[in-house]
C-alpha positions as CSV (number, residue, x, y, z in Angstrom):
1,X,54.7,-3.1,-27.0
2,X,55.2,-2.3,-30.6
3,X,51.7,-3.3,-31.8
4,X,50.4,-1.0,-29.2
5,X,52.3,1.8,-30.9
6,X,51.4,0.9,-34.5
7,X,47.8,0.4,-33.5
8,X,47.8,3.8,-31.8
9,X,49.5,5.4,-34.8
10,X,47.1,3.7,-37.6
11,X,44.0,4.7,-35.4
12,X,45.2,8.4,-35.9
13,X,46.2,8.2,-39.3
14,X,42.4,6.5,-40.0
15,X,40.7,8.8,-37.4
16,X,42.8,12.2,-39.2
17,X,42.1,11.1,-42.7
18,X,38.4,10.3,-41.9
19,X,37.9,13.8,-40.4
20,X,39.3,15.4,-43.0
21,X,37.4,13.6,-46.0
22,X,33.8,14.2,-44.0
23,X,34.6,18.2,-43.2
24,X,35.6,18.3,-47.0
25,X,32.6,16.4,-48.0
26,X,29.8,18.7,-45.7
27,X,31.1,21.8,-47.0
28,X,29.3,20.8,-50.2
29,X,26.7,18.7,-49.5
30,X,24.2,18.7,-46.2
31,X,23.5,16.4,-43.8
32,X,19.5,15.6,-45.0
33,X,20.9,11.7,-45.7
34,X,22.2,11.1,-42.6
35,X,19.4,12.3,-40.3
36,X,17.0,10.3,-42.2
37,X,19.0,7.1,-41.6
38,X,19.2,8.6,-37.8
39,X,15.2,8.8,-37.8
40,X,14.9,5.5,-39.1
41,X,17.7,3.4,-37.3
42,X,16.4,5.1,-33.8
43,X,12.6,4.1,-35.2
44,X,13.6,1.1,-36.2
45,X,15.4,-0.1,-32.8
46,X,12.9,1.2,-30.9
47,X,10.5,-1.2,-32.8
48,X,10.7,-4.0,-31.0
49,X,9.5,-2.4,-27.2
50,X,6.8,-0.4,-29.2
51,X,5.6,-3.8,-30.6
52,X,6.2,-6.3,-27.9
């Protein structure tokens, strides 16, 4: 029961600390990188039905 607790409690501290880097981090920068990666990771996995 007490790994279920520290679990839970690391996931929030990780989940909390990552939210608040990547809300700092957009404020200055935009998002152009990531929907690009989007575009090509969703062109790239649809690859292999387009193909075969």
């Amino acid at each position: 029961m007490e790994w279920l607790l520290a679990g839970s409690v690391a996931a929030f501290v990780a989940a909390y600390l990552a939210t608040r880097f990547l809300v700092r981090h957009f404020e200055n920068r935009t998002l152009i990188p990531f929907a690009i990666y989007c575009t090509l990771a969703g062109l790239g996995s649809l690859a292999p039905f387009i193909i075969g």
